[in-house]
The first five atom37 places (N, CA, C, CB, O) and aatype in JSON, in Angstrom:
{
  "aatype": [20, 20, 20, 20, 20, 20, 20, 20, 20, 20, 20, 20, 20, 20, 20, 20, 20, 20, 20, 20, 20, 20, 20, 20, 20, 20, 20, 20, 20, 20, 20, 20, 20, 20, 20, 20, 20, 20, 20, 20, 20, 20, 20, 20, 20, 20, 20, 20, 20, 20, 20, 20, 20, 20, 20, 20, 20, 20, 20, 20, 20, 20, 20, 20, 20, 20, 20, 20, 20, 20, 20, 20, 20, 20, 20, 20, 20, 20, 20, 20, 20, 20, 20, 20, 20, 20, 20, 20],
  "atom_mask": [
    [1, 1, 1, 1, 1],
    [1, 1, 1, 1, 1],
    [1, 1, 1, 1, 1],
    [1, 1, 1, 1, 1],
    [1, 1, 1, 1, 1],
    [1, 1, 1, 1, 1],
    [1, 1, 1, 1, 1],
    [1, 1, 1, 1, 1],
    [1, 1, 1, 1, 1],
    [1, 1, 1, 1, 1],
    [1, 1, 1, 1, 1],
    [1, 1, 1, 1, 1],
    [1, 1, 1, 1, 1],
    [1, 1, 1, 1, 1],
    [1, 1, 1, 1, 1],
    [1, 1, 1, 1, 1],
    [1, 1, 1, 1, 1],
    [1, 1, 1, 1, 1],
    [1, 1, 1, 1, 1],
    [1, 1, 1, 1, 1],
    [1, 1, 1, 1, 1],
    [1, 1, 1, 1, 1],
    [1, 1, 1, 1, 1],
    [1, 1, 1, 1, 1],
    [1, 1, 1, 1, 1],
    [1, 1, 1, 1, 1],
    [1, 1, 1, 1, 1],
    [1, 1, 1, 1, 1],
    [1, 1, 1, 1, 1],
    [1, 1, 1, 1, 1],
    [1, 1, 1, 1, 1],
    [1, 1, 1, 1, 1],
    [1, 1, 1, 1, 1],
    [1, 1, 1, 1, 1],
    [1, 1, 1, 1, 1],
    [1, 1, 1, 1, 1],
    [1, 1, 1, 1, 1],
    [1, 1, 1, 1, 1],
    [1, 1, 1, 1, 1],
    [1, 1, 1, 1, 1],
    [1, 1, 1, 1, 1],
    [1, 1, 1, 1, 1],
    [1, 1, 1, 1, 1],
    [1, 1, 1, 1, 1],
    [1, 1, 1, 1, 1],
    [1, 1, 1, 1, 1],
    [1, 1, 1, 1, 1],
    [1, 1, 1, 1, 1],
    [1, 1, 1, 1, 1],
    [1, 1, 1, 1, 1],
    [1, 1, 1, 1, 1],
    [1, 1, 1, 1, 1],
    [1, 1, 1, 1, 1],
    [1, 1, 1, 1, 1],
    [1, 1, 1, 1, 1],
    [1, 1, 1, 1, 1],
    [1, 1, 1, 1, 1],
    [1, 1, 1, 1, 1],
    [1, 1, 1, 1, 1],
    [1, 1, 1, 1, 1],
    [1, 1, 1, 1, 1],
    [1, 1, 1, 1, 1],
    [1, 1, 1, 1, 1],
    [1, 1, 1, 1, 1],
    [1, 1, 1, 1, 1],
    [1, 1, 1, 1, 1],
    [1, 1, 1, 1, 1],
    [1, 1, 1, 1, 1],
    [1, 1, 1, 1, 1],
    [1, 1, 1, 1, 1],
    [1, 1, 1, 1, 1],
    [1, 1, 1, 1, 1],
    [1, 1, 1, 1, 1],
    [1, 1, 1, 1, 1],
    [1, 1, 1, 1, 1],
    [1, 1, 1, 1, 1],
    [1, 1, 1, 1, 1],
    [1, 1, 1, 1, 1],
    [1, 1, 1, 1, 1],
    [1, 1, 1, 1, 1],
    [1, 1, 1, 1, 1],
    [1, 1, 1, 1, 1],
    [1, 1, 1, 1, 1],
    [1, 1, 1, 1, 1],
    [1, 1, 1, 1, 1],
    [1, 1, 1, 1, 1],
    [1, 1, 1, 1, 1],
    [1, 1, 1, 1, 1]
  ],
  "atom_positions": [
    [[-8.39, -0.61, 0.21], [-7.25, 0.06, 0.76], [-7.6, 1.54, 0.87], [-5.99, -0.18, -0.11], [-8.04, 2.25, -0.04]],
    [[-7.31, 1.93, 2.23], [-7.27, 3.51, 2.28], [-5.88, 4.02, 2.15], [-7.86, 4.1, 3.65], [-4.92, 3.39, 2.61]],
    [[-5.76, 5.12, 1.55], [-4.04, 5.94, 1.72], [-4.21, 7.38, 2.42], [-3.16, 6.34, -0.1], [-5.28, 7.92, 2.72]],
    [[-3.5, 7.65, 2.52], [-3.39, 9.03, 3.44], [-2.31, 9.67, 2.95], [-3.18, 8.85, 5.07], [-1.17, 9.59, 3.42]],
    [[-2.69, 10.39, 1.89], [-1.18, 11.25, 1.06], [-0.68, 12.16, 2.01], [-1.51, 12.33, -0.49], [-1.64, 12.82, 2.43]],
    [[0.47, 12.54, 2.61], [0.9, 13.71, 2.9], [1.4, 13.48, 4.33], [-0.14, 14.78, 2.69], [1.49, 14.31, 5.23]],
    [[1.69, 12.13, 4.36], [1.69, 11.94, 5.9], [3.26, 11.85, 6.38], [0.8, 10.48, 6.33], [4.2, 11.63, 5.61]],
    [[3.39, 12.08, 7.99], [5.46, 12.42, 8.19], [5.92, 11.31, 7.5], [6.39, 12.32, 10.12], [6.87, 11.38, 6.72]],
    [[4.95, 9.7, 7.88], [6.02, 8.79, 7.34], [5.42, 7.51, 6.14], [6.72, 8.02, 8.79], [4.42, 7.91, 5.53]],
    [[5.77, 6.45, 5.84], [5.42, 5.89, 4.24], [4.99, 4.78, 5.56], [6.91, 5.5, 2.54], [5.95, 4.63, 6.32]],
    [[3.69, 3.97, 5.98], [3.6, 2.91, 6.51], [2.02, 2.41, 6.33], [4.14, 3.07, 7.85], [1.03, 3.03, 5.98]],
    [[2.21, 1.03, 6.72], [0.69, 0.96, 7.05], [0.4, 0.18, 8.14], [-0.12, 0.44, 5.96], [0.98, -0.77, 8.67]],
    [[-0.81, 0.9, 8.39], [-1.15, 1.1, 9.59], [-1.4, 0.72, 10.19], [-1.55, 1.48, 9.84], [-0.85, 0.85, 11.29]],
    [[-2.88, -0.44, 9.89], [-3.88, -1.04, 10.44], [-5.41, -1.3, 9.41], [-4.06, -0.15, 11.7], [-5.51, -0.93, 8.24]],
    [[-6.24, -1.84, 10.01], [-7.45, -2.1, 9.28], [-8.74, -0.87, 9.33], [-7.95, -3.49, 9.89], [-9.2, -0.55, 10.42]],
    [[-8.92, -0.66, 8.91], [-10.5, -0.23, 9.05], [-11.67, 0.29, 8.36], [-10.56, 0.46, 9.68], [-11.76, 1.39, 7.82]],
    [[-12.83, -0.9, 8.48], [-13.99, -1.32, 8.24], [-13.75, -2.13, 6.74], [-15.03, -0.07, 8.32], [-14.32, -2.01, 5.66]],
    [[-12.62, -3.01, 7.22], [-12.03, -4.22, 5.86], [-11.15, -3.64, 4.82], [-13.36, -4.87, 4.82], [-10.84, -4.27, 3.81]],
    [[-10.63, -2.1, 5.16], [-9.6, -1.9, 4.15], [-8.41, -1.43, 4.83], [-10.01, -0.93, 3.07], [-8.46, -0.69, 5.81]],
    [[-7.43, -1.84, 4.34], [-5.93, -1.69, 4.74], [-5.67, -0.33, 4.58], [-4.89, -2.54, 3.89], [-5.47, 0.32, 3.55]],
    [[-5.7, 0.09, 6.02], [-4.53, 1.84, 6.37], [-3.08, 2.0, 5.98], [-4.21, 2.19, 8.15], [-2.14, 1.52, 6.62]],
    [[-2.96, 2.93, 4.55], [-1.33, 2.85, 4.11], [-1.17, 4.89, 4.18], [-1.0, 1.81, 1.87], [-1.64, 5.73, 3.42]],
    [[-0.43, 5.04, 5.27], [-0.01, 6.46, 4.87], [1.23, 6.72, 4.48], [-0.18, 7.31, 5.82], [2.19, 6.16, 4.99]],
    [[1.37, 7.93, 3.16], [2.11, 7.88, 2.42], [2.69, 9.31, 2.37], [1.62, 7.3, 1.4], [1.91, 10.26, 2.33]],
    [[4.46, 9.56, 2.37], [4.26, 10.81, 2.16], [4.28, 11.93, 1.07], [4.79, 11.04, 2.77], [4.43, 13.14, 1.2]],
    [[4.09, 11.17, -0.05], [3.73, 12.08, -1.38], [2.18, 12.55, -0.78], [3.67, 11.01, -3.19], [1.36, 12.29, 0.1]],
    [[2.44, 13.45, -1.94], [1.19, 14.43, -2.1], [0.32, 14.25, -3.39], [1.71, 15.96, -2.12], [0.82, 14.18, -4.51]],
    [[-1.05, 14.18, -3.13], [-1.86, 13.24, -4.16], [-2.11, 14.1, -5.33], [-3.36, 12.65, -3.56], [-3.25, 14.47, -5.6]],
    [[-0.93, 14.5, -6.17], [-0.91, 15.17, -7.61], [-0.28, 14.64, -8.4], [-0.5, 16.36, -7.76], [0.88, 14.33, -8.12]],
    [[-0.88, 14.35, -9.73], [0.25, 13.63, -10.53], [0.97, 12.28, -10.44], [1.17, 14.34, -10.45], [2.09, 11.85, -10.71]],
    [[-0.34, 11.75, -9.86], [-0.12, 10.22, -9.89], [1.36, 10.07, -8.78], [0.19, 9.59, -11.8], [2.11, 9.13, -9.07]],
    [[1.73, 10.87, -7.68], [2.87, 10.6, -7.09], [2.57, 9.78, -5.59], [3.63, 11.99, -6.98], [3.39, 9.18, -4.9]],
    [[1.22, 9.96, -5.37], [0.65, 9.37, -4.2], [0.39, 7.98, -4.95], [-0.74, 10.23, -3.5], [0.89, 7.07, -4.3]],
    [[0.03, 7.72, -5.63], [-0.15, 6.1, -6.21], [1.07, 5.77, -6.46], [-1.03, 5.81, -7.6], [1.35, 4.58, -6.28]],
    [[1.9, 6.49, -6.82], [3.39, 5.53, -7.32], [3.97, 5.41, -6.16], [4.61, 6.21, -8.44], [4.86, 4.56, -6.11]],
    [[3.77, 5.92, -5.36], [4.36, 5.97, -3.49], [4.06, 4.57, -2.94], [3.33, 7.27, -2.25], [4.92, 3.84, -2.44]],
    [[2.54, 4.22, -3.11], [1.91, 3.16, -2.97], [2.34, 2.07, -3.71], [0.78, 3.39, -3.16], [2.61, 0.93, -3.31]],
    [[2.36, 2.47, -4.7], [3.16, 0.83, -5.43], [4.37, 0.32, -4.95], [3.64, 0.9, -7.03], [4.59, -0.81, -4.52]],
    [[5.36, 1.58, -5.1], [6.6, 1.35, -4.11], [6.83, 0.73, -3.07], [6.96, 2.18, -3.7], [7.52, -0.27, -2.88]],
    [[5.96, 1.66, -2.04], [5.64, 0.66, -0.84], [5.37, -0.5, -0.52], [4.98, 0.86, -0.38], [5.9, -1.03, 0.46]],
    [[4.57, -1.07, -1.22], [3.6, -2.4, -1.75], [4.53, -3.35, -1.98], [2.67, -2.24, -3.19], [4.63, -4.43, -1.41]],
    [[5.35, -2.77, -3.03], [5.91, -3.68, -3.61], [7.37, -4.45, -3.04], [6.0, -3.1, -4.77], [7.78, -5.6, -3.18]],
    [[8.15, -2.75, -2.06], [8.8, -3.18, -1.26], [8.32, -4.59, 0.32], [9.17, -1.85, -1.01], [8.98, -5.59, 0.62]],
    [[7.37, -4.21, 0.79], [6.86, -4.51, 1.53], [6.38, -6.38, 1.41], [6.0, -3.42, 1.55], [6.15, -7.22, 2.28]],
    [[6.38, -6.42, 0.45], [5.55, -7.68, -0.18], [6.55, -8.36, -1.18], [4.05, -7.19, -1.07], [6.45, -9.34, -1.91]],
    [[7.72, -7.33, -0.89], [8.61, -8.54, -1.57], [8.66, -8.9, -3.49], [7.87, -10.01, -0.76], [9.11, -9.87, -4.09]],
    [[7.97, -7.59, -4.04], [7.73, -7.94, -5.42], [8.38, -7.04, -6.05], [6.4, -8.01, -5.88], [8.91, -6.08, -5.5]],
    [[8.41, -7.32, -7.48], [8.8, -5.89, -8.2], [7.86, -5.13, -8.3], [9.3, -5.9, -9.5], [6.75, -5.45, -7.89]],
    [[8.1, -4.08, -8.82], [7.13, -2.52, -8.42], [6.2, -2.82, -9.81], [8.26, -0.48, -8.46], [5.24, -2.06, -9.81]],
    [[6.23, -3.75, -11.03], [5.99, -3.88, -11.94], [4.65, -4.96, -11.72], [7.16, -4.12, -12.62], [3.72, -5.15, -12.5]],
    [[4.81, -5.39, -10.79], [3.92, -6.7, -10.0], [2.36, -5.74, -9.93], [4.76, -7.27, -7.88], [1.4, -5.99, -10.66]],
    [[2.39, -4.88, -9.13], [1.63, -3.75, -8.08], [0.99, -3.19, -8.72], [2.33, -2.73, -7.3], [1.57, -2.23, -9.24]],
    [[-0.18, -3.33, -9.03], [-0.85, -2.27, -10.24], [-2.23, -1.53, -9.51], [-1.45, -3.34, -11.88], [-2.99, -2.34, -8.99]],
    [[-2.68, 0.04, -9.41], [-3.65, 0.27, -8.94], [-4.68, 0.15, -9.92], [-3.55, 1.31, -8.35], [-4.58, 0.62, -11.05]],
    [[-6.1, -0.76, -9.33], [-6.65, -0.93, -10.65], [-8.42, 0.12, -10.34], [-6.78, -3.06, -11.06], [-9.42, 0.28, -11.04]],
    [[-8.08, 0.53, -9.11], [-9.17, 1.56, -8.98], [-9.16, 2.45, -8.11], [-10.26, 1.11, -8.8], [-8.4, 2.12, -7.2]],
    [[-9.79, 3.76, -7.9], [-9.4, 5.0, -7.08], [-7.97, 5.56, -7.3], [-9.53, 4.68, -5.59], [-6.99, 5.62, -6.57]],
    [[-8.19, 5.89, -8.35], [-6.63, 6.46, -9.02], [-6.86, 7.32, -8.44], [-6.15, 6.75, -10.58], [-5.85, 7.57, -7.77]],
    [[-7.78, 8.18, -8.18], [-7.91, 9.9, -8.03], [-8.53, 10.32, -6.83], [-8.83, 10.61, -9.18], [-8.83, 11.47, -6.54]],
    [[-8.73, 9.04, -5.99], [-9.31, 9.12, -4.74], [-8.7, 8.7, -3.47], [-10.33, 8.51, -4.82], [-7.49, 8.87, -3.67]],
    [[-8.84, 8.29, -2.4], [-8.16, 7.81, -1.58], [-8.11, 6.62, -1.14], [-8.25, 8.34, -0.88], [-7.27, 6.08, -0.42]],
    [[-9.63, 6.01, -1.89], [-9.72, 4.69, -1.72], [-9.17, 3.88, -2.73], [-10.92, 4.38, -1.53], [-9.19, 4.45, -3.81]],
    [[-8.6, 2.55, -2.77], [-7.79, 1.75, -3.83], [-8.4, 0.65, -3.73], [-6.27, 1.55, -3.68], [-9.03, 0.24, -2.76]],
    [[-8.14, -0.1, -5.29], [-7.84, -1.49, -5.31], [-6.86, -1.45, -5.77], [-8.57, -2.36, -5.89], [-6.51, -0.56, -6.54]],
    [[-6.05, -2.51, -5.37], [-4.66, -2.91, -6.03], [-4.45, -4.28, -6.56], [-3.58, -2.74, -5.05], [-4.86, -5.24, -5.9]],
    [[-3.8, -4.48, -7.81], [-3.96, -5.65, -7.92], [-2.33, -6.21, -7.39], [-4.54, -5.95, -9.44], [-1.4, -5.49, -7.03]],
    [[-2.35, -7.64, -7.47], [-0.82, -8.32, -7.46], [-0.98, -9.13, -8.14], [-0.14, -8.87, -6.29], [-2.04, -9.68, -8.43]],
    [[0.41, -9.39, -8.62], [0.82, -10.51, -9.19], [2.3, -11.2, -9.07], [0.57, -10.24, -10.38], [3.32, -10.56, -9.34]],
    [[2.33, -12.4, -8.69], [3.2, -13.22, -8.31], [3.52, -13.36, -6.36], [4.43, -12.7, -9.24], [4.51, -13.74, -5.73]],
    [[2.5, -12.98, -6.02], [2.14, -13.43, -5.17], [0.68, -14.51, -4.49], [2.36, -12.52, -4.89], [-0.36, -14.66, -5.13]],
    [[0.9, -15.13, -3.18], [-0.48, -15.72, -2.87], [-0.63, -14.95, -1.7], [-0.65, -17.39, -2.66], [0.24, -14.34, -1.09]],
    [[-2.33, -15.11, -1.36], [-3.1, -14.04, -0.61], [-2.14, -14.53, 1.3], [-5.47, -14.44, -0.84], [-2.01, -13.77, 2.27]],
    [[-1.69, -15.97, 1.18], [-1.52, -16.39, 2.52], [0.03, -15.33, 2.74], [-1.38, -18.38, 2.67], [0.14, -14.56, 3.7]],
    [[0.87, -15.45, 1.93], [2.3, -14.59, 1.87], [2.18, -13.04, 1.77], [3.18, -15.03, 0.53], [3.06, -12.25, 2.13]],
    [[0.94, -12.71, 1.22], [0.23, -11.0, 1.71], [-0.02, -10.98, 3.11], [-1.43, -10.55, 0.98], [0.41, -10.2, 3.96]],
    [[-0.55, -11.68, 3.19], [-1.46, -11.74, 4.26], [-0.2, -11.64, 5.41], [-2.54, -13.24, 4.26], [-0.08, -10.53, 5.92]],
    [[0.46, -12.39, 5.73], [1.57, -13.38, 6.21], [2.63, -11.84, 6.34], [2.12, -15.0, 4.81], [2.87, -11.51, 7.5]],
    [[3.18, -11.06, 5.36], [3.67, -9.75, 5.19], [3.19, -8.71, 5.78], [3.66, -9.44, 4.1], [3.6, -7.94, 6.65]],
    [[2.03, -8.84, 5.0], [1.47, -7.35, 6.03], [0.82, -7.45, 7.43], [0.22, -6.52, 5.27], [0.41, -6.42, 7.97]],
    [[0.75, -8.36, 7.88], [0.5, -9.2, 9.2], [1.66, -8.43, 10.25], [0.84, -11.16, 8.93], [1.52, -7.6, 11.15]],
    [[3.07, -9.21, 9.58], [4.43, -8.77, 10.44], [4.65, -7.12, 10.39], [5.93, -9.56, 9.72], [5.17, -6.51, 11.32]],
    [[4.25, -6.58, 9.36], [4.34, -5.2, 9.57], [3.39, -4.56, 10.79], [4.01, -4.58, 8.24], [3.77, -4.1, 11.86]],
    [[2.63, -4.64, 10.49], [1.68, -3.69, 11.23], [1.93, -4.6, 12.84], [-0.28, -3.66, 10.41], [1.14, -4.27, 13.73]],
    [[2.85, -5.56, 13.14], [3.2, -6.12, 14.62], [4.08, -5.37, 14.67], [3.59, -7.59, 14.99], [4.11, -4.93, 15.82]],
    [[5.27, -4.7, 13.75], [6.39, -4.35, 13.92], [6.73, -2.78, 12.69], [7.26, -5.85, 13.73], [7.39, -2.95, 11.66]],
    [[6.31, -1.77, 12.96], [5.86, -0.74, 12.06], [6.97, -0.5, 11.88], [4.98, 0.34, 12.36], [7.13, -0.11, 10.73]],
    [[8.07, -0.53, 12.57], [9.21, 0.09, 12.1], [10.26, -0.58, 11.35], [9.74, 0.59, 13.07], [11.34, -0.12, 10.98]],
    [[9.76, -1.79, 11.19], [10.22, -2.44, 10.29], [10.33, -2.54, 8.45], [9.77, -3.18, 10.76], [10.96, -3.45, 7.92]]
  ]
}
């Protein structure tokens, strides 16, 4: 996952080179750009925010995220319809 702290609006985007485009509009201090991301995530995917855990690039722009209580086809399946329909 790439993020893009600081951006007008909270979405994601698109793919590129196999990692998911999420721009966010916190600003990457103080862990507020990752909690933006969980939020998002978690709204987005239908989970609690408690689900959503970043488990690498805390301090960078690149992420892993983990989930839980979801399957990869209902991610998949979610963030699929978003990025057809961004304003959603």
């Amino acid at each position: 996952m790439r993020v893009q702290p600081r951006s007008s609006r909270e979405e994601v985007t698109g793919m590129r080179e196999g990692a998911l485009l999420v721009r966010l509009t916190a600003p990457p201090v103080a862990g507020q750009a990752n909690a933006a991301l969980v939020r998002l995530l978690a709204r987005i995917l239908g989970l609690p925010v408690s689900s959503v855990v970043v488990r690498q690039g805390r301090s960078g722009r690149d992420k892993v995220v983990e989930l839980t209580g979801a399957d990869l086809a209902t991610v998949q399946a979610r963030l699929s319809e978003r990025l057809e329909d961004p304003g959603r």
